[in-house]
C-alpha positions in Angstrom: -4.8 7.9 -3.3 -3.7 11.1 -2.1 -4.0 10.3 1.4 -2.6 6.4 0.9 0.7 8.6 -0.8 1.1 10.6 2.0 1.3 8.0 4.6 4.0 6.3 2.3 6.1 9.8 2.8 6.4 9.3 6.1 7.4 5.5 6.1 9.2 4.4 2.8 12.3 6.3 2.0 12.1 4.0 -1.6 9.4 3.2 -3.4 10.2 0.9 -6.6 7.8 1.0 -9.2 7.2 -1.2 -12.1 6.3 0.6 -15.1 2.7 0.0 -15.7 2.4 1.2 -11.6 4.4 4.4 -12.6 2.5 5.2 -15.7 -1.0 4.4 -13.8 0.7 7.4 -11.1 1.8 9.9 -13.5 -1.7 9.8 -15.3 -4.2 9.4 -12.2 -1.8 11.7 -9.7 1.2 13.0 -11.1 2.0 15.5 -8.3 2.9 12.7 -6.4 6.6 12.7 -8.0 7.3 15.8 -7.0 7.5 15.1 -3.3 11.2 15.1 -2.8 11.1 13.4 0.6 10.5 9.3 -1.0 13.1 7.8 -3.7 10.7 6.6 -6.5 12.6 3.9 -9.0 11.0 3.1 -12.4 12.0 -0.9 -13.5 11.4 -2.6 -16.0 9.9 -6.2 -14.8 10.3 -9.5 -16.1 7.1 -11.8 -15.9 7.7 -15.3 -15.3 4.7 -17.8 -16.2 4.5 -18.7 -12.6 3.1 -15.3 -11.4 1.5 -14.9 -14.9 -0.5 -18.0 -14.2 -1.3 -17.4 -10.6 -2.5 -13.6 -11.9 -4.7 -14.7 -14.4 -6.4 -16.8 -11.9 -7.7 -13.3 -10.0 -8.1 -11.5 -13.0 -5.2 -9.2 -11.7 -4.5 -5.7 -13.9 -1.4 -5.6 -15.5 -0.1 -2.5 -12.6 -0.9 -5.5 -10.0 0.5 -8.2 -11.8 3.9 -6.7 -12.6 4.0 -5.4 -9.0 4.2 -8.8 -7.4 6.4 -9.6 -9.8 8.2 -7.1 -9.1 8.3 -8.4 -5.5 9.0 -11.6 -6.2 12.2 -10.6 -7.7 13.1 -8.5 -4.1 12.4 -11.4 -1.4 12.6 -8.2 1.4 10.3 -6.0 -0.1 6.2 -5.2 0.7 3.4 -5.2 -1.8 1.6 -1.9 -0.8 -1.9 -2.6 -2.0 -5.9 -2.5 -1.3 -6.5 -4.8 -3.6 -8.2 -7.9 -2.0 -7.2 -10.4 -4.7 -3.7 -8.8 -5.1 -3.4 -9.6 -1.4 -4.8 -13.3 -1.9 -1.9 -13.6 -4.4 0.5 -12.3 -2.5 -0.4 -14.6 0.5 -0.2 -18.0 -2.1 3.2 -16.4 -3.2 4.3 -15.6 0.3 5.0 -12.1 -0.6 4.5 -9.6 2.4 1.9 -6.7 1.7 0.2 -4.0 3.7 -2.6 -1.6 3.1 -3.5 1.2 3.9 -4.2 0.3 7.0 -1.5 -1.8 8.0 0.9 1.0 6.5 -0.5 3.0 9.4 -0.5 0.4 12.3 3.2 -0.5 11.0 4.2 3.4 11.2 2.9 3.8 14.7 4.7 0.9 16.0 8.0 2.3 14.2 6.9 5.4 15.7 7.2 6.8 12.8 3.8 8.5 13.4 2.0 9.1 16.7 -1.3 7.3 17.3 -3.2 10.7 17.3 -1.9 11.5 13.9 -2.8 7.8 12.7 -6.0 8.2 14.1 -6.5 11.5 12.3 -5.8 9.9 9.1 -8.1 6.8 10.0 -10.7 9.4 10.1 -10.1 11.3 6.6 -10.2 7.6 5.0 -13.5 8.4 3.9 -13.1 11.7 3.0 -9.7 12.3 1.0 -9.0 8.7 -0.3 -11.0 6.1 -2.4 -10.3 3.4 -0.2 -13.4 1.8 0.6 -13.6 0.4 4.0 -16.9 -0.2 6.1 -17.1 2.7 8.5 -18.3 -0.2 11.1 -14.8 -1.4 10.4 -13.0 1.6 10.7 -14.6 2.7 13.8 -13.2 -1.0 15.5 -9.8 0.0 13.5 -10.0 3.9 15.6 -10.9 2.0 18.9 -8.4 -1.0 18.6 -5.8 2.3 18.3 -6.6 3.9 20.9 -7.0 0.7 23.3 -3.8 0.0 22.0 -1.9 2.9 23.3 -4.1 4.1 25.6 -6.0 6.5 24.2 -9.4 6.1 26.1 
């Protein structure tokens, strides 16, 4: 998480937050909140049975569930998620979302970020976050990088 919260610093200016995502944050990683450089926005969400039906279906936590809800109630906004099912959801709901990965690739692009630094943080994915990601994976992520913007 700490690693997946810095890389929103550098690319979100808001971050809206339902309230069982905010209370998951101030318990697991409270000193995210005091970074005064990101907008965070506590709502309160209103589940319609439509998502709450899809949801169940994944066996989605309620921080999940009433962040695509969330969404669905801002058509421009982006899920920002690892969660593979959340994703699924998202996809059947045609809600945009990124991970942690995407988050970076997007950030580069928006040069937002350079590739080395991107890179850098690639690398520390299995050290400072609990993302899990084959390392087979992420070495083709690195290399597609630096193909990319001609790194090599």
């Amino acid at each position: 998480m700490r690693l997946t919260a810095c890389i929103f610093y550098w690319i979100f200016k808001k971050l809206i937050l339902p309230d069982a995502v905010w209370r998951e944050v101030a318990y697991h990683r409270p000193s995210v909140f005091k970074h005064r450089d990101i907008n965070f926005e506590k709502v309160n969400v209103v589940l319609g049975e439509d998502i709450l039906s899809v949801c169940r279906l994944f066996c989605l936590d309620t921080g999940e569930l009433e962040a695509i809800a969330l969404c669905s109630q801002y058509p421009d906004s982006i899920l920002l998620t690892d969660d593979a099912s959340a994703r699924l959801v998202t996809k059947t709901l045609g809600i945009r979302a990124y991970g942690t990965i995407g988050v970076l690739l997007r950030a580069i692009r928006r040069r937002q970020i350079t590739p080395h630094e991107a890179i850098g943080k690639l690398e520390e994915i299995p050290l400072k976050s609990t993302l899990f990601i084959r390392r087979s994976l992420l070495r083709e992520i690195i290399e597609e990088v630096k193909r990319e913007f001609g790194l090599e």
